[in-house]
C-alpha positions, -999 to 999 in steps of 0.1 A, spaced: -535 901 323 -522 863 317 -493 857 338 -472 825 343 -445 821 369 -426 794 376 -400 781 404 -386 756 421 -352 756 395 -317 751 415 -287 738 413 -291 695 421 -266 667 416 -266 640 390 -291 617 402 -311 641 424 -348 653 421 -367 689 416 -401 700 413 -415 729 392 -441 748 397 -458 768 376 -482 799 389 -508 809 367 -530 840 368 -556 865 353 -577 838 332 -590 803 346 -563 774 326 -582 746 346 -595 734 310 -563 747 289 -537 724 278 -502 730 292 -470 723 287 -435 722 296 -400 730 276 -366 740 277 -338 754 263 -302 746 272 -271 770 265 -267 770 228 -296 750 219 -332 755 205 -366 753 232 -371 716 229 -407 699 242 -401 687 271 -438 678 286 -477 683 281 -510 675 302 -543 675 276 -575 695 282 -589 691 316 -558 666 327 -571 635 306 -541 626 282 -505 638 290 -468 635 269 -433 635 274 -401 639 254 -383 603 250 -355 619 268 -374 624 299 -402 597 299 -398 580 332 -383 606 351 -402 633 352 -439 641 358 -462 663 343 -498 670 368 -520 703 376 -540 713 405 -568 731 391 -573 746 427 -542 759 428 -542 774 394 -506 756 392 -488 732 365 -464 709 380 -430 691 366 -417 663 389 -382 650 378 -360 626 387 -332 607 383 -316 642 366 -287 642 346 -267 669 336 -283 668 302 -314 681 316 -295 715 323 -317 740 310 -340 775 314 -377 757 318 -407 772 306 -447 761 313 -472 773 288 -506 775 282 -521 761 243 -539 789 227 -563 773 212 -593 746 219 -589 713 216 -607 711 180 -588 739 163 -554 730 178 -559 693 166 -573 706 131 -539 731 131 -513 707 140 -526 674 139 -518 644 170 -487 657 178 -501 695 187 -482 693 223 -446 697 212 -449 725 187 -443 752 207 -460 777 184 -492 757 197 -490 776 227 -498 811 234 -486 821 266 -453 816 281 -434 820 315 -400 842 320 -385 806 331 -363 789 357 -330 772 356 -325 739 362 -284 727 368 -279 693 371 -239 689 380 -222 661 377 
């Protein structure tokens, strides 16, 4: 059975750092492409980060290019989100997923901008909060 967990969510003043981690188990992801999103109070999931098949490209939102960090250790089995320089904004329930597809079919389906529709991906975590206070 697939399973993704992630941590490393808390409570961090404006300004401050956090890494995510995100465990994954009961297939090998080393090739998949994965991705990060949220979704804050009252607001849709929104991309927020995406590493390519076998690490070569990766993404970001606009809103969080320069901040934060997307890398994987294939070892480890574990997807990574480093941010920075957080701002309250960035208060949100993040999720790490795994595309469903190949790289050929998900390109064919969604075209160069596969890694921010989250209907891409095909496996999903239960999440972590992330509070940025002010």
């Amino acid at each position: 059975q697939v399973q993704l967990v992630e941590s490393g969510g808390g409570l961090v003043q404006d300004g401050g750092s956090l890494r995510l981690s995100c465990a994954a188990s009961g297939r090998t992801f080393s090739s998949d492409a994965m991705g990060w999103f949220r979704q804050g109070s009252g607001n849709e999931r929104e991309f927020v980060a995406a590493i390519s098949w076998a690490g070569v490209s990766t993404y970001y939102a606009d809103s969080v290019k320069g901040r934060f960090t997307i890398s994987r250790d294939n070892a480890k089995s574990t997807l990574y989100l480093q941010m920075n320089s957080l701002k309250p904004e960035d208060t949100a329930v993040y999720y790490c997923a795994v595309v469903k597809d190949n790289y050929f079919t998900t390109r064919r389906a969604y075209g160069s901008t596969w890694y921010n529709r989250d209907d891409a991906y095909g496996y999903w975590g239960q999440g972590t909060q992330v509070t940025v206070s002010s």
